[in-house]
C-alpha positions in Angstrom: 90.2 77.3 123.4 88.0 79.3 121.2 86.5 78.2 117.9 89.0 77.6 115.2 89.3 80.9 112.7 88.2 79.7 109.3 90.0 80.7 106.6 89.5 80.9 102.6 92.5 81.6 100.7 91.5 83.0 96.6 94.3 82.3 94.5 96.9 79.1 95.1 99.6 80.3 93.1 103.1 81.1 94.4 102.2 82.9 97.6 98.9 81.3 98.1 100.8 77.9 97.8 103.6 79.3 100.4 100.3 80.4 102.8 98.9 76.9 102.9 102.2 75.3 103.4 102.8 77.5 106.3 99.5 77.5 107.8 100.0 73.3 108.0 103.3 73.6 109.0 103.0 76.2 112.1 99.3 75.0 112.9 100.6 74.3 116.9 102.3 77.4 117.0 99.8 79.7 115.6 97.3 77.9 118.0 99.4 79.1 120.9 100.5 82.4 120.1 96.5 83.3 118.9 94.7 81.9 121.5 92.6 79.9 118.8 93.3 77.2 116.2 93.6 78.6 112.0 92.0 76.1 110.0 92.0 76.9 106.2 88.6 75.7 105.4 88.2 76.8 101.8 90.1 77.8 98.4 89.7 79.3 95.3 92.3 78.0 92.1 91.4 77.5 88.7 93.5 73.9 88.6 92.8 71.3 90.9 95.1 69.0 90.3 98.3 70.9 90.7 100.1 69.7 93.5 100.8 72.4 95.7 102.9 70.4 98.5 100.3 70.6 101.0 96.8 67.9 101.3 94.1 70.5 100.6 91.6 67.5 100.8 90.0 69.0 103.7 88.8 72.5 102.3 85.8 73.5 99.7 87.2 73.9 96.4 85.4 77.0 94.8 85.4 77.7 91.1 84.3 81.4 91.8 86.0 83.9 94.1 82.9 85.8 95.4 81.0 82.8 95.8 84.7 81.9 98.6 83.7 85.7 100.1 80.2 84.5 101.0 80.9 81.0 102.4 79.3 80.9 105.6 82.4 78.5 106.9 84.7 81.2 105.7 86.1 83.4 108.6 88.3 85.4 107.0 89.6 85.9 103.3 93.0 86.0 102.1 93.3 87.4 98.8 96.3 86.2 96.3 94.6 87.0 93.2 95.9 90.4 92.3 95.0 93.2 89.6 93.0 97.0 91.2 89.8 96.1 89.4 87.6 92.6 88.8 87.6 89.5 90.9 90.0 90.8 93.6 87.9 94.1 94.2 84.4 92.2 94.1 86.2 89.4 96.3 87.2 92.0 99.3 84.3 94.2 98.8 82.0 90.8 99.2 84.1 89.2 101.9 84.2 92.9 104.1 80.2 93.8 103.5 79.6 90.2 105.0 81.4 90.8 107.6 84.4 89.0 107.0 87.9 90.0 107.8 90.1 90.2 104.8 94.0 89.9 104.2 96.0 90.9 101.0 98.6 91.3 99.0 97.5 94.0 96.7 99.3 97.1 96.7 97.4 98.4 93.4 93.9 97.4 95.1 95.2 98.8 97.9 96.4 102.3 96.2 93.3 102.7 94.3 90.6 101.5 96.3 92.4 101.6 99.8 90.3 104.3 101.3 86.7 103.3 100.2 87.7 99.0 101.5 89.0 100.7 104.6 85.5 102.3 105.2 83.9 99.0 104.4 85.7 96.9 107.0 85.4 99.8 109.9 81.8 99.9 109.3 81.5 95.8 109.4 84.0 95.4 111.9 86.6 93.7 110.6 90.0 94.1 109.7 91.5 94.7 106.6 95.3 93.9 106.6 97.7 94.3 104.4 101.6 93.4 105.7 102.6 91.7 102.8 101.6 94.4 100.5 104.2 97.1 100.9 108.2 95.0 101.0 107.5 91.9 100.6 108.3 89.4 104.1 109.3 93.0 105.6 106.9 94.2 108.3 107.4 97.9 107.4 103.7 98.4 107.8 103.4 97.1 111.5 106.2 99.0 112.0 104.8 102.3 110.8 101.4 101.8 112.0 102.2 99.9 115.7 105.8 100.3 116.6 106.2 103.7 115.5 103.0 105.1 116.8 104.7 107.4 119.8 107.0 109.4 116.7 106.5 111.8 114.3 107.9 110.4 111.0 109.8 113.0 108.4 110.8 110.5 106.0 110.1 107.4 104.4 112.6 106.3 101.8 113.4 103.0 100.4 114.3 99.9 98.2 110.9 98.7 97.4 111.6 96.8 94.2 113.3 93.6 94.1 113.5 93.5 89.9 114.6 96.7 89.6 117.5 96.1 92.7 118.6 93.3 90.9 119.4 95.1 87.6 121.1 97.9 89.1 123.3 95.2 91.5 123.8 93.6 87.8 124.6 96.8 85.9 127.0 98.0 88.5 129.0 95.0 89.3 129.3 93.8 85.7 129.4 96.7 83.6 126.0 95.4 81.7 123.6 97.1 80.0 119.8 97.5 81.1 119.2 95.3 78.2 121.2 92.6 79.2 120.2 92.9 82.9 116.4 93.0 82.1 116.8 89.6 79.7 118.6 87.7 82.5 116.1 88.8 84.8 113.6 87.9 83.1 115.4 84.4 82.2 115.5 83.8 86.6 112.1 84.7 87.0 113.0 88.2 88.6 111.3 90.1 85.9 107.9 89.4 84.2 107.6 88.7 79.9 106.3 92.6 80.4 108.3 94.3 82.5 107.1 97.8 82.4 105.0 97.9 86.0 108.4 97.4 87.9 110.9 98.7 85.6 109.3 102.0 85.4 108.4 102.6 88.8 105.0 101.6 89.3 105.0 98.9 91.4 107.3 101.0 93.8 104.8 103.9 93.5 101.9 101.9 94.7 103.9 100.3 97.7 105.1 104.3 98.3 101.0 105.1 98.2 100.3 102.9 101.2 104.0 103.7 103.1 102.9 107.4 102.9 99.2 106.9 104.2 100.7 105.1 107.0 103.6 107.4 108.1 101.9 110.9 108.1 98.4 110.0 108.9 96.8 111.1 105.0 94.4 109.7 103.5 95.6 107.6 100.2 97.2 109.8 97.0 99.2 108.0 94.4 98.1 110.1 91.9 100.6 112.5 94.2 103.6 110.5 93.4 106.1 111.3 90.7 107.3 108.4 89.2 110.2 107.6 86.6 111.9 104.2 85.9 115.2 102.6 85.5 114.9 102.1 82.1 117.6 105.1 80.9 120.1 104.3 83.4 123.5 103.3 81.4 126.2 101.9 82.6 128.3 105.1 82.3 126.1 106.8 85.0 126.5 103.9 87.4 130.5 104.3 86.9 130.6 107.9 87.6 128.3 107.2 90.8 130.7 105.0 92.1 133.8 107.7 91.3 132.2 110.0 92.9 131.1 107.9 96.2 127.6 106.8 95.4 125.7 104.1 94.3 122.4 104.4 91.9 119.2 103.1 93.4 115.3 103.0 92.6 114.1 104.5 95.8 110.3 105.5 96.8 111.0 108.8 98.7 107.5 110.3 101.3 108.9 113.3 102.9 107.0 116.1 104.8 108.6 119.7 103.7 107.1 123.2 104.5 105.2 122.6 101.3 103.4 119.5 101.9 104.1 115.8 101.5 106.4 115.0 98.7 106.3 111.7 97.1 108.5 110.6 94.3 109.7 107.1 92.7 113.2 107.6 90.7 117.0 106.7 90.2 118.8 108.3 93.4 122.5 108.7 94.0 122.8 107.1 97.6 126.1 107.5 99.2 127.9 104.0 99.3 128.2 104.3 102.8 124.5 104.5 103.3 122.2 101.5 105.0 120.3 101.8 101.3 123.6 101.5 99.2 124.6 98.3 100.7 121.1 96.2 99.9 121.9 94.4 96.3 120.1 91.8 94.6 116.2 91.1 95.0 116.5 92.5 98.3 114.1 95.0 99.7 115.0 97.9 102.2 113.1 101.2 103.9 114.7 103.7 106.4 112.3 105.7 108.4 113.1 109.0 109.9 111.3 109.8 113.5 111.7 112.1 116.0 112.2 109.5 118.8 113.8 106.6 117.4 116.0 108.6 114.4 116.6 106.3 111.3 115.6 102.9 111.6 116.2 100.6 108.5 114.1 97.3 107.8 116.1 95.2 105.4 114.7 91.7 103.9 113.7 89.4 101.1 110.9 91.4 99.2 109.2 88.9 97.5 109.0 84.8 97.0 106.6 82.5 98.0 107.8 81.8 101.6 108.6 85.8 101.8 105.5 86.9 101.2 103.6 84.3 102.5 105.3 85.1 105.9 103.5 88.8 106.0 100.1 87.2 105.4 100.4 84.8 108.2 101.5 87.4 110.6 98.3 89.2 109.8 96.1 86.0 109.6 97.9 85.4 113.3 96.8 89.0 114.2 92.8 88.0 113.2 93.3 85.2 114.6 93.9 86.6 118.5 90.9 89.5 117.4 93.3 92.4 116.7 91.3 94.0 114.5 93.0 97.9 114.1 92.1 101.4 111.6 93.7 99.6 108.0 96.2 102.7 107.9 96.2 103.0 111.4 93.4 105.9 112.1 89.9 105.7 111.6 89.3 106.5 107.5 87.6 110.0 108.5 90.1 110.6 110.4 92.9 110.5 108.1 94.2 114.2 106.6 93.3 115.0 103.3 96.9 114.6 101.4 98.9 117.7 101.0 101.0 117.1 97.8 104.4 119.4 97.4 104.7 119.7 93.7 107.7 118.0 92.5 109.1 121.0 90.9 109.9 122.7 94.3 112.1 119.2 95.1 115.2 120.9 96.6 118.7 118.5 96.3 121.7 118.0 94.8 121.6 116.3 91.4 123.4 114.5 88.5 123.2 115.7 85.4 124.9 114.0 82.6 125.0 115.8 79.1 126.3 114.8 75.6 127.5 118.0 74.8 129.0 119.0 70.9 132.9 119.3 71.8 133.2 122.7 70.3 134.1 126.1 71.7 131.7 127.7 73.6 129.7 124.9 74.7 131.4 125.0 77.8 130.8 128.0 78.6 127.8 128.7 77.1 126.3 125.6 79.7 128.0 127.2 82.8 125.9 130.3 81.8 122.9 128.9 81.7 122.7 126.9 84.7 123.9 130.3 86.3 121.3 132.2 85.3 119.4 129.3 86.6 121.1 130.8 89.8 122.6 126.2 89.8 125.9 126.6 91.7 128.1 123.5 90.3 130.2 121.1 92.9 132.0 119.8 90.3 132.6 119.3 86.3 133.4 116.0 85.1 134.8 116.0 81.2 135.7 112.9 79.1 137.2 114.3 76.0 137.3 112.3 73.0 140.4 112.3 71.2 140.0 110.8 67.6 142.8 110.9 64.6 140.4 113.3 63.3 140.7 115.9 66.1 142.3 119.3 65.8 145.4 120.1 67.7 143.1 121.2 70.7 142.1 117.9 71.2 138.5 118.9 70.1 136.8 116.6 67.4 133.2 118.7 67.2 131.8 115.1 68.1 129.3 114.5 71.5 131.5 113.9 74.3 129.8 113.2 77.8 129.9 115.7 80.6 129.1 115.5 83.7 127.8 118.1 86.6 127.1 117.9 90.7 124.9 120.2 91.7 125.0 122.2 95.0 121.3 121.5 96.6 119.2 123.6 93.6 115.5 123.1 92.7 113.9 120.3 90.4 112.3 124.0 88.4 115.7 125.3 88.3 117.1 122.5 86.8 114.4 121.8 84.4 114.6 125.2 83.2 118.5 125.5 82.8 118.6 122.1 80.5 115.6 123.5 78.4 117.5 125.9 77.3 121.2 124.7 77.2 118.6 122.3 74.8 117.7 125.3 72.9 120.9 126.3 72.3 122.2 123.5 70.5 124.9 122.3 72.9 123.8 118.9 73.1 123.0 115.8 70.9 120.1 114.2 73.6 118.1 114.4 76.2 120.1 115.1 79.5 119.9 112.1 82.3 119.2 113.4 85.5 119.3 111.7 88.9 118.5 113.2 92.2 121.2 113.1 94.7 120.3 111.9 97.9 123.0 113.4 100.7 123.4 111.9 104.4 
């Protein structure tokens, strides 16, 4: 049998704990499906004494994360420290310039810095992989990259948020507010103290960054991706979604159009009979579109220790037996230069919910506008309020919410309707919109 692989793990928290555990605990069967032996030969942790389930006595302890990169019994690096700039960007950028193979985690180093590592490791050699970076213990990457390499992919859409899943599931089935969701989330250990880099869509964006490189062949863009959050959805909108046959979900959507690749992270309206509308909880999920195959869906835990720790073992397997591959699956220079479709030429069907002054002529004065807009409406959902201190008419002049389906329309169309039903003083605030996503 060949020479053991040697391996450094940087960063022995949650995952890097899970990766050790796993590496001792599949040692035989990694041996045989890799033709070699994976022997973790060196770590970096800030405390030593924390017992991480797993007799690290054997490895070098290193207080410094570059000095792990350059550690001549260090095969390859496995990087759990996270963050797009400092140690983990000097760590890979070391550990690839000296010729060592490098597996991560990292979606934001990844995002930002993807492009200029991937040129590193092609011109050393090595690999740079990245399976647990995009859902979690889902291999969406291999699958995009390897199994899906004789289609052409239109569409990559999914789940790719476990935090934000969760509060949705929560909202939906409970009749809670984001508030309340958030605070329990928080309270299991779903949500971080600040929760804004999943909440609002950025976490899902940089997964989405990668997805997109992978599926069309571009060179990394997630400056290209629109991005809103979960953070306005109220539990109102997720009622009327289910009335009307969908459910809400935070989905990362990469599709090619006749305008270029669109990339967007928002709420969607998913129909309830969808793959995506039945994945609740912390669970992750992402459909792909091809030619040959048609929709395939990949559904699975999308983070956790044992999770996550699973991706990164398949790619340490993958070193291991000398599989060393393009990062997004063609050579850097080789990779199209991205061509973004402005989100304003977005074409779907949307929700638009409006609080709308319950007086005459804001009816009808809203109707016009979004027919000038040339919007053709599906349907008009009103809630009257009726208060002692309403007219005959049932009309009180108070907000009342109202709510309109759109025939597919354009995300400029829309935008320019509500700026001036805005201007016109039907409503009391700022519209929520969510795109509708039809089968």
């Amino acid at each position: 049998m060949k020479q053991p692989l040697r391996v450094g793990i940087a960063g022995l928290g949650t995952v890097g704990g899970s990766v050790a555990r796993l590496l001792a605990r599949h040692a035989e069967g990694l041996a045989l499906r890799a033709g070699r032996r994976v022997a973790l030969t060196a770590v970096c942790a800030r405390d030593r004494t924390r017992d991480r389930g797993v007799d690290l006595g054997q490895a070098t302890w290193h207080e410094d994360a570059v000095a792990l990169a350059r550690d001549p019994q260090v095969d390859c690096v496995v990087e759990l420290i996270g963050g797009d700039e400092g140690p983990a960007r000097t760590l890979v950028e070391t550990a690839l310039a000296a010729g060592k193979h490098v597996v991560t985690a990292n979606k934001a180093l990844l995002a930002k810095h993807g492009m200029g590592l991937a040129r590193i490791a092609e011109e050393n050699g090595v690999a740079l992989a990245f399976e647990a970076s995009a859902a979690g213990g889902v291999p969406v990457v291999k699958t995009l990259r390897e199994g899906l390499a004789g289609n052409a992919v239109s569409q990559v859409s999914g789940i790719l948020n476990g935090t934000c899943n969760y509060i949705l599931s929560r909202m939906e089935a409970e009749g809670l507010s984001f508030a309340e969701c958030l605070a329990d989330a928080q309270r299991l250990g779903y949500a971080e103290a600040d929760p804004t880099f999943d909440v609002e869509g950025f976490d899902t964006a940089h997964k989405l960054a990668i997805l997109t490189s992978l599926a069309f062949g571009v060179a990394l863009d997630p400056e290209a991706i629109y991005v809103e959050g979960i953070s306005k959805i109220a539990p109102l909108d997720l009622k009327m979604a289910s009335e009307l046959g969908y459910r809400i979900k935070l989905l990362g959507v990469a599709e090619r159009t006749q305008t270029g690749i669109e990339q967007r992270v928002h709420p969607t309206m998913v129909p309830r009979i969808s793959s995506l509308a039945q994945v609740m909880g912390v669970t992750n999920a992402v459909t792909i579109d091809a030619d040959a195959v048609g929709e395939l869906t990949l559904i699975g835990p999308g983070a956790g220790g044992d999770a996550t720790a699973s991706a990164v073992i398949a790619d340490i397997c993958d070193v291991a037996a000398g599989v060393v591959r393009p990062a997004f699956g063609l050579p850097a220079a080789r990779l199209a230069p991205p061509e973004r479709a402005p989100m304003q030429r977005h074409e779907g069907g949307y929700y638009i919910r409006l609080s709308v002054y319950d007086r005459p002529g804001s009816a009808a004065g809203i109707a016009t506008r979004m027919a000038q807009a040339d919007i053709s409406l599906e349907s008009i959902i009103q809630h009257r309020a009726r208060t002692a201190d309403a007219d005959p008419t049932g009309r009180s002049g108070a907000p009342v919410p109202v709510v309109l389906i759109t025939y597919a329309t354009t995300e400029a169309a829309i935008r320019e309707a509500l700026a001036r039903i805005d201007a016109d003083g039907h409503v009391a605030e700022p519209p929520q919109v969510i795109r509708i996503e039809r089968e």
